[in-house]
Biopython code that builds the backbone (N, CA, C, O; Angstrom):
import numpy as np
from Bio.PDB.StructureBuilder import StructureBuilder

atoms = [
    (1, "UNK", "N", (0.835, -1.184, 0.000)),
    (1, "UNK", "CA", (0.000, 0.000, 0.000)),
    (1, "UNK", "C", (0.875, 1.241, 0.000)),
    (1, "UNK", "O", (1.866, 1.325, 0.726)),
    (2, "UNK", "N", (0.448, 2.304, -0.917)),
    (2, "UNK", "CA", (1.053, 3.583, -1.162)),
    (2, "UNK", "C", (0.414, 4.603, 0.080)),
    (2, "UNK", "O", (-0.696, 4.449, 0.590)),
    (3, "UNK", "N", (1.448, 5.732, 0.446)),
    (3, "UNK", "CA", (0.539, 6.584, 1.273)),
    (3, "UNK", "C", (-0.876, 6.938, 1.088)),
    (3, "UNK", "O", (-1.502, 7.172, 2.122)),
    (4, "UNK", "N", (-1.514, 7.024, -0.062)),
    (4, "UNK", "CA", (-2.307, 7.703, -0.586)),
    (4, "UNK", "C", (-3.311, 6.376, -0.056)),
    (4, "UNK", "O", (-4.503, 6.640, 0.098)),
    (5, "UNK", "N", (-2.876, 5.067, 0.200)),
    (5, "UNK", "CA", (-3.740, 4.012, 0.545)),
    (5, "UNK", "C", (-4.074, 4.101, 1.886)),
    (5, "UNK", "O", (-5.165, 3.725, 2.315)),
    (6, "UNK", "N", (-3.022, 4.675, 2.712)),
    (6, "UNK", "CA", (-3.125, 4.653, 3.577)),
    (6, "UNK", "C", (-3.998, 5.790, 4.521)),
    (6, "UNK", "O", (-4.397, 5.664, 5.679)),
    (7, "UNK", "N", (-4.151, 7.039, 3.503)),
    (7, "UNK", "CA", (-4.585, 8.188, 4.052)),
    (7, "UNK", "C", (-5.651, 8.188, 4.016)),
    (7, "UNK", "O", (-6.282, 8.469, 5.035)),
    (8, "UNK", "N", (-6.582, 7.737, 2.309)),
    (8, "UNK", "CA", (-7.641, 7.450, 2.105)),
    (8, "UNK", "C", (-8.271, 6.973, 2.055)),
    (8, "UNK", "O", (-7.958, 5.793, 2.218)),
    (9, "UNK", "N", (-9.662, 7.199, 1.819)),
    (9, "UNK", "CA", (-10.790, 5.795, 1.846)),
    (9, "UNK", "C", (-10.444, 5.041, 0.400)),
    (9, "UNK", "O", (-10.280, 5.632, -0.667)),
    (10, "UNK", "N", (-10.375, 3.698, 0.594)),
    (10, "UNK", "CA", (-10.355, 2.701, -0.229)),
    (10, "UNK", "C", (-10.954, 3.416, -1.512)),
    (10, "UNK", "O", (-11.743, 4.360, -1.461)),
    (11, "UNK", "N", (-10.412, 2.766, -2.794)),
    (11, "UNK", "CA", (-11.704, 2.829, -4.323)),
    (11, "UNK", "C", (-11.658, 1.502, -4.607)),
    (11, "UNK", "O", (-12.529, 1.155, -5.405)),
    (12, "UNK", "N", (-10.935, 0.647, -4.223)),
    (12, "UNK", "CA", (-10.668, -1.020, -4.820)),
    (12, "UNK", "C", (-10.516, -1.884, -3.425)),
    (12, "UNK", "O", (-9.648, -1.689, -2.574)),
    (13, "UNK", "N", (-11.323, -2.661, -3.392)),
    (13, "UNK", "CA", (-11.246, -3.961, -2.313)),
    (13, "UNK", "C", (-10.841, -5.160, -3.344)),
    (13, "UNK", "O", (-10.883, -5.107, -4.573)),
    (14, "UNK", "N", (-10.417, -6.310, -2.485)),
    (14, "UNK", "CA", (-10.037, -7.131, -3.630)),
    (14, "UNK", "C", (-9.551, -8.372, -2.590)),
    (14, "UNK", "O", (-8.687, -8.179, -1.734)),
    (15, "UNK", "N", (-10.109, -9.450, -2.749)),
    (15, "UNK", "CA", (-9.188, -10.663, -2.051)),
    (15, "UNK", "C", (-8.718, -11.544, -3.145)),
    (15, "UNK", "O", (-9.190, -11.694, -4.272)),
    (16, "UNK", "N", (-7.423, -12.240, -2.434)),
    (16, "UNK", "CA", (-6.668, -12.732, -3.423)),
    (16, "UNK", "C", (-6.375, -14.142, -2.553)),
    (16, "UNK", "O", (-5.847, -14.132, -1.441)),
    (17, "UNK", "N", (-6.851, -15.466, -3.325)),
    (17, "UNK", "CA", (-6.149, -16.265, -3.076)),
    (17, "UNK", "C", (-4.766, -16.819, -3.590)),
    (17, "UNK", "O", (-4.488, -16.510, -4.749)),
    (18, "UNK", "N", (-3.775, -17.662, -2.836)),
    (18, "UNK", "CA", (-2.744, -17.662, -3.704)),
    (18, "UNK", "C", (-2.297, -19.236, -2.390)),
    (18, "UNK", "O", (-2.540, -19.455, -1.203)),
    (19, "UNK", "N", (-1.670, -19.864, -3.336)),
    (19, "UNK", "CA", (-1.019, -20.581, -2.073)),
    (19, "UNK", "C", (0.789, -20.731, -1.760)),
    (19, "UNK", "O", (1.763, -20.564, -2.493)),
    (20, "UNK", "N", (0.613, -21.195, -0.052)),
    (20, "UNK", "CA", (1.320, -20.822, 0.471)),
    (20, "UNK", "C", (2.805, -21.831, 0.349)),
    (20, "UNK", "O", (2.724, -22.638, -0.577)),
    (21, "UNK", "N", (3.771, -21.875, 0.932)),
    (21, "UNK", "CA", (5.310, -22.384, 0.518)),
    (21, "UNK", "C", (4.645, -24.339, 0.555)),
    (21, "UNK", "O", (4.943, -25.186, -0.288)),
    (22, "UNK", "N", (4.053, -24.481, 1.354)),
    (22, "UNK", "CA", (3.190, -26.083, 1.499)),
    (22, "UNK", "C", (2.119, -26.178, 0.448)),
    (22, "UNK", "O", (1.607, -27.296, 0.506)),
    (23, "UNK", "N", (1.645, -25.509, -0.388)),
    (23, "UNK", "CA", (0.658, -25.597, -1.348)),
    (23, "UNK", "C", (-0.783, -25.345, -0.305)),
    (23, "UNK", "O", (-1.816, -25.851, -0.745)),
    (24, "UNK", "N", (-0.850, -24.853, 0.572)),
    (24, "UNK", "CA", (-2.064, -24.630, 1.341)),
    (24, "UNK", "C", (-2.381, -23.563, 1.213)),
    (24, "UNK", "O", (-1.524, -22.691, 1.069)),
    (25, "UNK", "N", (-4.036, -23.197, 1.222)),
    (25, "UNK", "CA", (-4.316, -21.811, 0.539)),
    (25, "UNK", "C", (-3.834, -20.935, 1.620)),
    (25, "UNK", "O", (-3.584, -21.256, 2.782)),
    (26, "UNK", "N", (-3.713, -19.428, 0.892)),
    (26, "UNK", "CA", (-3.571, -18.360, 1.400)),
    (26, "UNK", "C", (-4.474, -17.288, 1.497)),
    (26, "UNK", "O", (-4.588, -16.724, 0.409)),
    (27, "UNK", "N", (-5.051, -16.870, 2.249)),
    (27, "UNK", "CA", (-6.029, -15.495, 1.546)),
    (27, "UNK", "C", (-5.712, -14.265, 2.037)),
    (27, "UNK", "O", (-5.166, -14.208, 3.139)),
    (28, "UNK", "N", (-5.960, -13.226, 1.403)),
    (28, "UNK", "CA", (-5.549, -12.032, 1.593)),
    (28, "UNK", "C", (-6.639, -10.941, 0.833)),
    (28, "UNK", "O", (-6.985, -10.973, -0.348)),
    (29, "UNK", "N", (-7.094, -9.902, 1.957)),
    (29, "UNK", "CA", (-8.229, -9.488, 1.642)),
    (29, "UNK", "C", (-7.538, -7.649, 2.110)),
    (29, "UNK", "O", (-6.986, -7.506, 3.201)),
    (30, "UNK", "N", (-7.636, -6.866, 1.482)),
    (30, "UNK", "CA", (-6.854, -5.415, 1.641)),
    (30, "UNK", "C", (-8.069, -4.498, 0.590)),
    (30, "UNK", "O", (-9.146, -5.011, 0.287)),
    (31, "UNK", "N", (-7.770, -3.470, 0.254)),
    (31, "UNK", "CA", (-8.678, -2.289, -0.636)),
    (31, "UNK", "C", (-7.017, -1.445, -0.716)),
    (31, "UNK", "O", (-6.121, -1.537, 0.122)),
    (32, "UNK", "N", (-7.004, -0.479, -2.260)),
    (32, "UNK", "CA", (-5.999, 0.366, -2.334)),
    (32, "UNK", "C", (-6.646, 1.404, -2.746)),
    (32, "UNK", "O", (-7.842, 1.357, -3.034)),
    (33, "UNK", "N", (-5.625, 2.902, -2.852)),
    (33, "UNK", "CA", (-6.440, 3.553, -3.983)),
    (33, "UNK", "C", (-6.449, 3.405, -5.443)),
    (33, "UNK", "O", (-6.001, 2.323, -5.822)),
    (34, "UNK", "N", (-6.887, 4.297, -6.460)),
    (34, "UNK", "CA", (-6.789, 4.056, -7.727)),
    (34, "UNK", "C", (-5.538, 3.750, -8.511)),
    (34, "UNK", "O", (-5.492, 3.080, -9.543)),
    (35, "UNK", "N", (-4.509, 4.338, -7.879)),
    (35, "UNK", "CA", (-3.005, 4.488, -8.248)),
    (35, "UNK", "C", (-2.751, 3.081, -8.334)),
    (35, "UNK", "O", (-2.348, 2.646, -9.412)),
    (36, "UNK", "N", (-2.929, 2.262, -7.323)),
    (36, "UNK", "CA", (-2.263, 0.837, -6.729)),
    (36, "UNK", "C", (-3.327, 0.309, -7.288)),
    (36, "UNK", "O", (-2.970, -0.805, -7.671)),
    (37, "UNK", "N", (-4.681, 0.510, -7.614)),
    (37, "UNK", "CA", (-5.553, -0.493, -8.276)),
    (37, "UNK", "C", (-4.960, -0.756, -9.412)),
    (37, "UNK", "O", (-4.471, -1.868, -9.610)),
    (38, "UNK", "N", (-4.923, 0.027, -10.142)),
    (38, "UNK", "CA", (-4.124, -0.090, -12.142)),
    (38, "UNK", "C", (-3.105, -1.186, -11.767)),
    (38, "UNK", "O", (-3.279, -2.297, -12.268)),
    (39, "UNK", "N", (-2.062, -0.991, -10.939)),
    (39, "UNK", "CA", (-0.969, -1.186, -10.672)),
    (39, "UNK", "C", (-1.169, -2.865, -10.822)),
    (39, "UNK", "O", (-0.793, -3.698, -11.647)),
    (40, "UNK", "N", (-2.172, -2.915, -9.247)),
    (40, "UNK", "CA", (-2.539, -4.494, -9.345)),
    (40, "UNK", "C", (-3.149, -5.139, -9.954)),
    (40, "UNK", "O", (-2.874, -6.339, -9.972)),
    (41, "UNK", "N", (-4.340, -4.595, -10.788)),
    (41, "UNK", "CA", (-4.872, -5.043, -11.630)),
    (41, "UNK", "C", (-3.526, -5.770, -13.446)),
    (41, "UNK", "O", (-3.485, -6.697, -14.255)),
    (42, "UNK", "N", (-2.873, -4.689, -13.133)),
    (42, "UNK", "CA", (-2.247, -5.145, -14.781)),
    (42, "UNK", "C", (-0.958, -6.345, -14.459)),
    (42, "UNK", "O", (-0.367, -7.141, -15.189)),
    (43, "UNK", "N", (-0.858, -5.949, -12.674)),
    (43, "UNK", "CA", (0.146, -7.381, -11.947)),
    (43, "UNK", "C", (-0.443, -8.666, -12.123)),
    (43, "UNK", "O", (0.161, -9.679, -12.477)),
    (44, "UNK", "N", (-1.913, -8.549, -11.799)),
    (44, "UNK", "CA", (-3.004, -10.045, -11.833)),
    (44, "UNK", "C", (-2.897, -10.505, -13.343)),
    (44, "UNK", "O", (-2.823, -11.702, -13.619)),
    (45, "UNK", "N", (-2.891, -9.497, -14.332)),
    (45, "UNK", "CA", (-3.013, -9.634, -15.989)),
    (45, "UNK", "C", (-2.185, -10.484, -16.175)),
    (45, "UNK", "O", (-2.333, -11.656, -16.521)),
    (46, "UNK", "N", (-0.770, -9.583, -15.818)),
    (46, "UNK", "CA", (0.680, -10.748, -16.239)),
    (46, "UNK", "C", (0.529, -11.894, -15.638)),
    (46, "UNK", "O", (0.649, -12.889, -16.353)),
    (47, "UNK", "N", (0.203, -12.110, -14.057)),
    (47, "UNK", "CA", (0.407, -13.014, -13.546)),
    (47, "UNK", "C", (-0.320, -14.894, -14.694)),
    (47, "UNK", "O", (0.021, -15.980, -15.162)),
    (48, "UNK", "N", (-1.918, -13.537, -14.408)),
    (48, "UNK", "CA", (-2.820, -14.905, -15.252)),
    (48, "UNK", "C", (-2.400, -15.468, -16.773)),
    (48, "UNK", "O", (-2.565, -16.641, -17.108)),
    (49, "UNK", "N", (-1.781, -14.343, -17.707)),
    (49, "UNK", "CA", (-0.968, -14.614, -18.616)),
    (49, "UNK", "C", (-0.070, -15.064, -18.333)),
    (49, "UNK", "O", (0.154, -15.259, -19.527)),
    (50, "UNK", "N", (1.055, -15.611, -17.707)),
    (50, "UNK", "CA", (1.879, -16.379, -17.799)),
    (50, "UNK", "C", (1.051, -18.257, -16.989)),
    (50, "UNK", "O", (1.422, -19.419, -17.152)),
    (51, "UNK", "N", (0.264, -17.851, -16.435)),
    (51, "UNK", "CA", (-0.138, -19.537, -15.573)),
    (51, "UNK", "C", (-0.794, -19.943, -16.965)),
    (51, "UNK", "O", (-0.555, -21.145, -17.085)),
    (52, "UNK", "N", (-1.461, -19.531, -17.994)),
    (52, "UNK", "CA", (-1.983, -19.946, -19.173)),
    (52, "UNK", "C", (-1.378, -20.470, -20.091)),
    (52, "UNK", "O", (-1.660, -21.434, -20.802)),
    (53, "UNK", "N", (0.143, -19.278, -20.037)),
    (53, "UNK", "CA", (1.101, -19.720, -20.858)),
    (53, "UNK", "C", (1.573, -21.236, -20.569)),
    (53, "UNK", "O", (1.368, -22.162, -21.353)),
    (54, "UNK", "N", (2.308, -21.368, -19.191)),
    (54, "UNK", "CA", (2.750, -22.429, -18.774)),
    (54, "UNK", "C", (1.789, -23.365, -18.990)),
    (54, "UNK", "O", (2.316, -24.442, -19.272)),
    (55, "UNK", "N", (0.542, -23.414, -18.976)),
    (55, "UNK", "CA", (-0.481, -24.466, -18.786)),
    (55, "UNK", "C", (-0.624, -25.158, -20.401)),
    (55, "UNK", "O", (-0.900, -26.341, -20.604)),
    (56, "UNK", "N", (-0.361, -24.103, -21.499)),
    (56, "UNK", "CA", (-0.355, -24.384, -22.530)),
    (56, "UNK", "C", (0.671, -25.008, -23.036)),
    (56, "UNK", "O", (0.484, -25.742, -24.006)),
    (57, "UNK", "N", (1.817, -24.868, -22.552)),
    (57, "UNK", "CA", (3.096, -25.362, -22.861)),
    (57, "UNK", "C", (3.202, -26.801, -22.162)),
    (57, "UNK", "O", (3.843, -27.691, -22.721)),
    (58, "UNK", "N", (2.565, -27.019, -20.932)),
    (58, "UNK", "CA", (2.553, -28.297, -20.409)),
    (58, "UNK", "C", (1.481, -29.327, -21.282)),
    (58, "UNK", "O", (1.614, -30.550, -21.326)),
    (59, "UNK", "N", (0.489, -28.620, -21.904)),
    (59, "UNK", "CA", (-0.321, -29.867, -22.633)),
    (59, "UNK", "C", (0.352, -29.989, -24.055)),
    (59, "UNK", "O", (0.190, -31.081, -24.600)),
    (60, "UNK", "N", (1.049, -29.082, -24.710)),
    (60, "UNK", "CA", (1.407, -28.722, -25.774)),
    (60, "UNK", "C", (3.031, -30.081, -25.582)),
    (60, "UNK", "O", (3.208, -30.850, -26.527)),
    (61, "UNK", "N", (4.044, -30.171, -24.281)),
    (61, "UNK", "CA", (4.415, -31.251, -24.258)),
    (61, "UNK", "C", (4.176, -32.704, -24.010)),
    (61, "UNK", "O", (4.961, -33.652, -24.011)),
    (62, "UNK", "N", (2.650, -32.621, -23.759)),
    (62, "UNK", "CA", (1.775, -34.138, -23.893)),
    (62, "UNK", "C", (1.374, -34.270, -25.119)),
    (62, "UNK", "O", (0.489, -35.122, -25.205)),
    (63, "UNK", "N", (1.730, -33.653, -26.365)),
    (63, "UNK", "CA", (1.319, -33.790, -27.609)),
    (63, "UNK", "C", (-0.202, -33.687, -28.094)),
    (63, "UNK", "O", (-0.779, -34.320, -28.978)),
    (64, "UNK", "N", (-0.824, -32.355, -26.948)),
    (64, "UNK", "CA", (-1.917, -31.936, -27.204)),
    (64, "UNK", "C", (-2.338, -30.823, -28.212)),
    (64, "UNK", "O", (-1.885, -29.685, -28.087)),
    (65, "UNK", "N", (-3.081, -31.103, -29.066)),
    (65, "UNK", "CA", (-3.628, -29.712, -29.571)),
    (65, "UNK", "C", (-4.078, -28.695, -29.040)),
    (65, "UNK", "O", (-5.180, -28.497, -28.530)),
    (66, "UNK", "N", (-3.038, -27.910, -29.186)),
    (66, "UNK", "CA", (-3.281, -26.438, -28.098)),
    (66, "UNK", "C", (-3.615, -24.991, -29.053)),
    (66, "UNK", "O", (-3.283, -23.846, -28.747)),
    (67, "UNK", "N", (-4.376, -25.428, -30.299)),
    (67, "UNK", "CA", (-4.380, -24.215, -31.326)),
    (67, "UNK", "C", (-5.814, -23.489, -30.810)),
    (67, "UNK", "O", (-5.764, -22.276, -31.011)),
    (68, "UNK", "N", (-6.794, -23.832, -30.333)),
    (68, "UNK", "CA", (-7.606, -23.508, -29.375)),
    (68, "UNK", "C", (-7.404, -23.000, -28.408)),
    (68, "UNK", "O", (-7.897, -21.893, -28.192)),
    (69, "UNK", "N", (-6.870, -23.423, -27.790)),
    (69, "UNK", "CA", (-6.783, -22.939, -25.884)),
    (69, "UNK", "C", (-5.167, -21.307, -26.331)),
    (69, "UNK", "O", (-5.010, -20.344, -25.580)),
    (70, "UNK", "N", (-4.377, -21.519, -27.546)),
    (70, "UNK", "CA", (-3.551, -20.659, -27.523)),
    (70, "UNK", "C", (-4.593, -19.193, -28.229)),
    (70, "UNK", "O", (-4.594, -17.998, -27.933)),
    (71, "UNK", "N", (-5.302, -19.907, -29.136)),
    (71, "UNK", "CA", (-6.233, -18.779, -29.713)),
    (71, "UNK", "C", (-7.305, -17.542, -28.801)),
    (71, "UNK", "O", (-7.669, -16.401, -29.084)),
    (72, "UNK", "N", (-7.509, -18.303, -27.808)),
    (72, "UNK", "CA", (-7.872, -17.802, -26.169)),
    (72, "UNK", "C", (-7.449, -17.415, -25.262)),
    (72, "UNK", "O", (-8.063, -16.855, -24.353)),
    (73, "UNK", "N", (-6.156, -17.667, -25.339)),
    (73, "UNK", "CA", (-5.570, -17.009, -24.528)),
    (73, "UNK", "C", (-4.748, -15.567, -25.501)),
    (73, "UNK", "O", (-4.591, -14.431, -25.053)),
    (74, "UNK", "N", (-4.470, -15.895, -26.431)),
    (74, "UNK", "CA", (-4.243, -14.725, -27.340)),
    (74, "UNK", "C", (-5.186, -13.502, -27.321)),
    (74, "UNK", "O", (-4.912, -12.314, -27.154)),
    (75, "UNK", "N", (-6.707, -14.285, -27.600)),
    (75, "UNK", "CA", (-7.556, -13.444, -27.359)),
    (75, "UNK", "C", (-7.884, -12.590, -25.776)),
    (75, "UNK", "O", (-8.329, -11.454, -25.610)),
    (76, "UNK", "N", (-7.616, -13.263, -25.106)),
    (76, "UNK", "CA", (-7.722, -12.639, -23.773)),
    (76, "UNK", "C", (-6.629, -12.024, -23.007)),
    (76, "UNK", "O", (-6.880, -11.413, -21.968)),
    (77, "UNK", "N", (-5.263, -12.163, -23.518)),
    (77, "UNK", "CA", (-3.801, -11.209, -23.622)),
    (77, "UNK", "C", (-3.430, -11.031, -24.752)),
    (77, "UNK", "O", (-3.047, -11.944, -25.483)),
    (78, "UNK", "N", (-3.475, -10.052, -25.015)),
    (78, "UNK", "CA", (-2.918, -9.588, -26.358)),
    (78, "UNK", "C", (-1.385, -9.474, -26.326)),
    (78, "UNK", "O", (-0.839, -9.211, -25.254)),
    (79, "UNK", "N", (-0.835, -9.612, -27.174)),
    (79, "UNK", "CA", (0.415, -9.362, -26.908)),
    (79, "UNK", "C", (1.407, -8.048, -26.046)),
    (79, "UNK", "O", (2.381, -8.154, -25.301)),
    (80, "UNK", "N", (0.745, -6.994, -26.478)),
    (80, "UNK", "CA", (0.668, -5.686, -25.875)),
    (80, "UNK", "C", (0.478, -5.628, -24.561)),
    (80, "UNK", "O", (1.154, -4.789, -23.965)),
    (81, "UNK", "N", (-0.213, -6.249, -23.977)),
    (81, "UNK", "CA", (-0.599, -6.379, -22.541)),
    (81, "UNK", "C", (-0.109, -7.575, -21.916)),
    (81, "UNK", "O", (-0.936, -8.111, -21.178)),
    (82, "UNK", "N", (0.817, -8.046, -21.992)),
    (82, "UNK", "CA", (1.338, -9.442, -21.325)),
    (82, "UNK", "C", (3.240, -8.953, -21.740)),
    (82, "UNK", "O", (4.111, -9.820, -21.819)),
    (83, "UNK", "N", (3.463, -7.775, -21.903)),
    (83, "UNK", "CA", (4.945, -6.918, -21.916)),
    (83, "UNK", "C", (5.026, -6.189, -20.140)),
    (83, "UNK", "O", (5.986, -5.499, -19.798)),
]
sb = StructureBuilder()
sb.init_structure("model")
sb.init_model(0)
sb.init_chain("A")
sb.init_seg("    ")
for serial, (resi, resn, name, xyz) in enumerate(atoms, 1):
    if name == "N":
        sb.init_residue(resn, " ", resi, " ")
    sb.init_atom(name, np.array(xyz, "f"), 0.0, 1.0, " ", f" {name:<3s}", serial, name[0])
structure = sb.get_structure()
């Protein structure tokens, strides 16, 4: 959180699961302001663009047809937005 999170009233709430060093969930529940919303929002973008990537690359080495699932994820990160 930026000062500005700290001074002001929230514009973004947001919980995030994620898991922890044991694979056991984690949750985490905070609000920022607008500054740190963009911020985290385009962090979650990359993040989910790359677990897609990897996910595609793992069926893609089981000798799966991945011209679908890459066409979707193309569509849903553009190249521009996953830099």
């Amino acid at each position: 959180m930026c000062d500005v999170c700290s001074s002001k009233p929230p514009v973004f709430n947001y919980e995030l699961e994620t898991c922890g060093e044991n694979g056991e969930p984690e949750e985490q529940k905070s609000f920022c302001c607008s500054r740190c919303a963009v911020e985290l929002l385009q962090e979650l973008r990359r993040a989910e663009s790359q677990k897609w990537a990897e996910e595609e690359a793992a069926l893609e080495d089981d000798d799966v047809d991945v011209t679908d699932f890459r066409e979707r994820r193309l569509a849903a990160f553009p190249i521009r937005e996953r830099q």
